[in-house]
Every structure is written in C-alpha cells, then in structure tokens.
C-alpha positions in Angstrom: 137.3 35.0 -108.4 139.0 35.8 -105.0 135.7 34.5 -102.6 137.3 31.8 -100.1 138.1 33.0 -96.5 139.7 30.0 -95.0 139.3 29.1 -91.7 142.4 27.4 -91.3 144.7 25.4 -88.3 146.5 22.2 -87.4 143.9 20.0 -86.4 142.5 21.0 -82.8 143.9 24.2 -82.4 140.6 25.7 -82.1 138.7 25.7 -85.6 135.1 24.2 -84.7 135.7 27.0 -82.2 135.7 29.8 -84.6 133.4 28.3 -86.5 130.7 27.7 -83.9 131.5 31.4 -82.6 130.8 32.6 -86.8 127.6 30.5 -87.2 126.5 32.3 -84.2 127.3 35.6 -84.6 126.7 35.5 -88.6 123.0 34.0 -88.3 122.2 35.2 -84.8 119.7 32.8 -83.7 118.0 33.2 -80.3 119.0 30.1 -78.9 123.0 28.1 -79.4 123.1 27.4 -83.0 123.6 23.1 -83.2 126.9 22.1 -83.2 126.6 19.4 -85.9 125.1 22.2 -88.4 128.5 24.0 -88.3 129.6 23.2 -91.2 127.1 25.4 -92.8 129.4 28.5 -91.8 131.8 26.3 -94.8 132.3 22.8 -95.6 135.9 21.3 -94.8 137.7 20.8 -97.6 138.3 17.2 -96.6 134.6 16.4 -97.0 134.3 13.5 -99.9 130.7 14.4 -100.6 132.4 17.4 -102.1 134.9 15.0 -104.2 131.8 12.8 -105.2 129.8 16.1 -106.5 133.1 16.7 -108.5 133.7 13.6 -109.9 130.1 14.0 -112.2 128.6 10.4 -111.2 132.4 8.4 -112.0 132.8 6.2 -109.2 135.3 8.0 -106.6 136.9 6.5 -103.3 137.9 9.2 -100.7 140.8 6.8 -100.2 142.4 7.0 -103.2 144.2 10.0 -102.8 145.7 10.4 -106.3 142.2 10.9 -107.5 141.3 13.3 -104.7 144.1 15.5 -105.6 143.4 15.2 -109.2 139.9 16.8 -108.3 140.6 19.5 -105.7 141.1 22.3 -108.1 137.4 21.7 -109.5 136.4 20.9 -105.4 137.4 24.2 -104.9 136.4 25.9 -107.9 132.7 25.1 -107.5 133.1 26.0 -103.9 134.6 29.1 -105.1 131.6 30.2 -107.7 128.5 30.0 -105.6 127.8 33.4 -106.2 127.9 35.2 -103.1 130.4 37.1 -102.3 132.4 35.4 -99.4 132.7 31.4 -98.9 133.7 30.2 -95.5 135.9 26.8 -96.0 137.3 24.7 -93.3 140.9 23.6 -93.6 143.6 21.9 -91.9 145.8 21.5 -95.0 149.6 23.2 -94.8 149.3 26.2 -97.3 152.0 25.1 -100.1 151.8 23.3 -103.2 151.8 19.6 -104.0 153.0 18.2 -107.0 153.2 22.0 -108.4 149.7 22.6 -107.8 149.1 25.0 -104.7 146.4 23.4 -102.3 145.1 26.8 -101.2 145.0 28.7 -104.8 145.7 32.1 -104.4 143.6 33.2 -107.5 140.3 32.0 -105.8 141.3 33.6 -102.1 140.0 36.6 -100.3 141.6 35.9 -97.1 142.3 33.3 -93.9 142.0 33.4 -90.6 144.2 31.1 -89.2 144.0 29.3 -85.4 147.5 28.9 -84.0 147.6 27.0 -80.2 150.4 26.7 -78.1 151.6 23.1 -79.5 151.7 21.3 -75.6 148.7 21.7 -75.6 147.7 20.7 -79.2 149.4 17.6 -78.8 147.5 16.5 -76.0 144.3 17.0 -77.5 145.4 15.4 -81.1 146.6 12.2 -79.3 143.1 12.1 -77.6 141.0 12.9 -80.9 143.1 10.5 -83.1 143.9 7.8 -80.8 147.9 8.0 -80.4 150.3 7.6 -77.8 152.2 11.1 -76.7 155.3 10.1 -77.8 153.4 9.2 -81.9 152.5 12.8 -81.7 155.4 14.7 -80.7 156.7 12.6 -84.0 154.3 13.3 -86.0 153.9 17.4 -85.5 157.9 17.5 -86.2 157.0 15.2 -89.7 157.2 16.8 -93.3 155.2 13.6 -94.5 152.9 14.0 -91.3 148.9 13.5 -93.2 145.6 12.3 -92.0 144.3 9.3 -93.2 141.1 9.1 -95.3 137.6 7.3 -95.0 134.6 6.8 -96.5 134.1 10.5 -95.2 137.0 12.3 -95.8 139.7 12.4 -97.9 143.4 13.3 -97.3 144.8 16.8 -95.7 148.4 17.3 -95.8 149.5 19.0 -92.1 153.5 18.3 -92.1 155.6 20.2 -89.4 153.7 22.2 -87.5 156.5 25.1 -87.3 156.2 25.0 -91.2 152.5 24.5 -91.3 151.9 28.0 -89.0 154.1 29.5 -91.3 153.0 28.6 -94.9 149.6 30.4 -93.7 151.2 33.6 -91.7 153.4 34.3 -94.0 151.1 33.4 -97.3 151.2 34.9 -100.7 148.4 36.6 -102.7 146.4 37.0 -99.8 146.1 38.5 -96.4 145.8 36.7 -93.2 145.0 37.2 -89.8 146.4 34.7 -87.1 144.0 34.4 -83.6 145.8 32.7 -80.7 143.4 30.3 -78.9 144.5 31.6 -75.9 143.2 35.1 -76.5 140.0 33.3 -77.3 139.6 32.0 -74.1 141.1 35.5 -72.0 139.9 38.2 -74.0 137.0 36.8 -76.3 135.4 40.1 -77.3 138.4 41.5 -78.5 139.8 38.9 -80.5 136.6 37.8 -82.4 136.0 41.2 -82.8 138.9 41.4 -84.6 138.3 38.2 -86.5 134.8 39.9 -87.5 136.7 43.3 -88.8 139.2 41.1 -91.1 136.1 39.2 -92.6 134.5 42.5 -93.3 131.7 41.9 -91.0 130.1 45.0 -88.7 130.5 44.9 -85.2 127.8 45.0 -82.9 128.9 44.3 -78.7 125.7 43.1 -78.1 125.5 40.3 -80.9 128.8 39.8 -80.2 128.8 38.2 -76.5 125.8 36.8 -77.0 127.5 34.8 -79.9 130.8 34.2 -77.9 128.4 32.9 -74.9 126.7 30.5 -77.7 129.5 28.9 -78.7 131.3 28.7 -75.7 133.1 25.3 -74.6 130.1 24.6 -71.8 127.5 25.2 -74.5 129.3 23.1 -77.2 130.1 20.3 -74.5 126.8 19.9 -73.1 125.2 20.0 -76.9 128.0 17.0 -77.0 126.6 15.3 -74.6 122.9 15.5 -75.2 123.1 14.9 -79.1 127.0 13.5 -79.7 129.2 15.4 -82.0 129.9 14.2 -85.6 133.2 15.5 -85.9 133.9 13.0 -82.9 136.6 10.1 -84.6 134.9 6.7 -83.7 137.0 6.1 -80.6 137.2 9.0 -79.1 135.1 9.7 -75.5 134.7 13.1 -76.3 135.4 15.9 -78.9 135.0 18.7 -76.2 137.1 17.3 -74.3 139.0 20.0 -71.8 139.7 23.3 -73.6 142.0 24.5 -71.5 145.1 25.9 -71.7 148.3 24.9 -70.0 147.4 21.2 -69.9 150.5 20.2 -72.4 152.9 21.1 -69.2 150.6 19.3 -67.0 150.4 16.0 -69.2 153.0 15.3 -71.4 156.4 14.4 -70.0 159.5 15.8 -69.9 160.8 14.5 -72.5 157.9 14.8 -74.8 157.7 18.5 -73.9 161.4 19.3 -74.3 161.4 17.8 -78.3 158.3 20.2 -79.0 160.2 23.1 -77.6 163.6 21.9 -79.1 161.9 21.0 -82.7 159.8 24.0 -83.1 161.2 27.2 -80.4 161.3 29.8 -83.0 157.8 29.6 -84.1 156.7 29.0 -80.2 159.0 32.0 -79.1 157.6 34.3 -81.7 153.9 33.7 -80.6 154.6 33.7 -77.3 154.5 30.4 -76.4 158.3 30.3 -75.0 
C-alpha cells in the first residue's frame, strides 16, 4: 500500500526544517510546536526503537548492521500499514538498492519531498554536527561507501556521493518527487512550502501558512535549543541550530576544499543553480 511520503536529504540540508515547518502547519498549535516532538510529523528511519519493535522481543543491536538491514523491509512495512492514509518518514538514506533490496520500496511509496542545499554550505554544517575536519568531509560527500555510523539510537543510513545521492531521489522510480532548495526556504518561504503542501495533498490556507513558517523558523527553533537543548544534537556538538545561513561554504571552507566540491560534483551544482 503506496502511504510513505519521505521527507528525504543528505544529512543537514534542511530536513528538521521541513519537518518543524509540517508539524506546524499540519497540527496548527497556537503557540511553536516543541522541537524535540518533531518526530511525530514521521519517525526517521534510522530510529532503532523501530528495529527493536521489529525484531518481536529477539535481542537486536542497532550496531549490527547486517541485522538492521535484514529488518528494514518489516521497519517499513509496519510503518507503512498504520492505517491512515499518508505516513511522513524521515530519511537520509540514498534512494537505491542494497544487496538487491531497494531501501526506499517503491510498492509502499506515495511520494518524497526531497531537501537539496548548495553542498559549501552542507559541508560546513556536517563537519560541525559530526565532528570532522573540512578536508574529512569534502572526502566523504565525494564517497560511494560514505555511511553514518550507528549507536545505541540509531542504526545505519547509507548517504554515498552526494551528486548520486540528489539524483537517486530526483530522478526516482515508481513515485513522484518534488525537490525544495533550502535556499528558497529561506527567500521566498510562502511560496515554496506552499508548494511542498500542494504535492502532499494538503489545502492551502495563507494565514496558517505564515504563521507555521514563523513557528518553525531558525530563531524560534534556536532559542527552543537553547532553553530545552535539542535531541537531535550529536553529543559533541555546541549546537544543532547552529547558523542557517546561506553562503557560509565560500566564507569558510578553503580554496581548495571548495574547488574539489565544485570539481567532484558541478553538474549536479550547475543544474540546481548552485554554479
């Protein structure tokens, strides 16, 4: 049954973005919705708890990622058959298969919306959240073996190149998908959830609209940081809102860093106007 609308990126690209923006506009509460509830727009499919539920008692260990692949069709299954009609899930996974099984199953998919950021700037904020060097991630992002490394809270995503990673969701198979620039986010907001809301299937109503996008702005999400922490935050990181801005990659990174991310990945930059 064709219910998951993925709300997918490369890690911090703008995801707990959207999200906070749907929680928002979907529930429309009269004050900022918490930012540690946001998963209740959709679970990440990296959350072990999910894994555990799957597993029927056994013992599991998000670590062992053999096992974690061997129950992600039934992960997603369940999450699949809740019975209602639509089922927001958080991913950061590359849309293609592993091991001949397709991570994002097209027979269980409505649809995606998919974050794509200009990848300077991405890189800047990936080193921060995940404690690397510059130089690690400009590696990394230009990797085919590129993963994230599991805990006692999350198991493995598979992210790769991150030329090949924006394509396996633009140009997906057995389901449509609409790609929002985080850019447009920040300069023209109303437009471009609005359009995010149209390709969920959701009405549009101005009013509830800003009133979401001024709840789940970056202020709003940073100040909720502050006062409460964020539980999204990895352990050694000072912040999770950290800047938001855009432009900062050509700002921070160096030279050199800069000119391998153009070099390594200029079509897909060019195309989304990045170049």
């Amino acid at each position: 049954m064709k219910t998951i609308l993925w709300l997918a990126s490369y890690p911090k690209s703008g995801n707990t973005w959207l999200r906070l923006f749907l929680f928002n506009y979907l529930f429309d509460p009269d004050i900022p919705a918490p930012i540690n509830q946001a998963h209740r727009v959709g679970p990440s499919d990296a959350t072990a708890a999910l894994y555990r539920t799957a597993a029927k008692g056994r013992p599991f260990d998000p670590r062992d990622t053999k096992a974690a692949f061997a129950l992600r069709p039934k992960v997603i299954a369940a999450h699949a058959n809740t019975g209602a009609a639509v089922n927001f899930m958080k991913t950061h996974n590359a849309n293609t298969d592993m091991a001949g099984t397709p991570l994002i199953p097209p027979a269980l998919t409505r649809g995606a919306l998919y974050v794509i950021r200009d990848p300077l700037d991405m890189a800047v904020s990936f080193a921060h959240h995940y404690e690397v060097d510059h130089d690690h991630v400009t590696q990394a992002i230009d990797s085919a073996s590129h993963i994230t490394v599991p805990d006692d809270t999350v198991v493995q995503q598979y992210l790769g190149n991150w030329s090949k990673h924006v394509r396996s969701w633009e140009r997906a198979k057995g389901f449509p998908t609409k790609v929002l620039r985080y850019e447009d986010m920040i300069a023209e907001p109303h437009t471009t959830f609005a359009a995010a809301l149209a390709f969920i299937g959701a009405p549009v109503d101005d009013a509830r609209l800003d009133k979401a996008i001024r709840f789940a702005s970056f202020d709003e999400a940073q100040k909720q940081e502050a006062e409460h922490g964020f539980v999204e935050r990895s352990a050694g990181a000072t912040r999770f809102f950290r800047s938001g801005k855009t432009g900062e990659g050509r700002t921070t990174l160096s030279p050199d860093h800069i000119a391998r991310i153009e070099r390594d990945h200029e079509a897909v930059m060019r195309r989304h106007g990045y170049l």
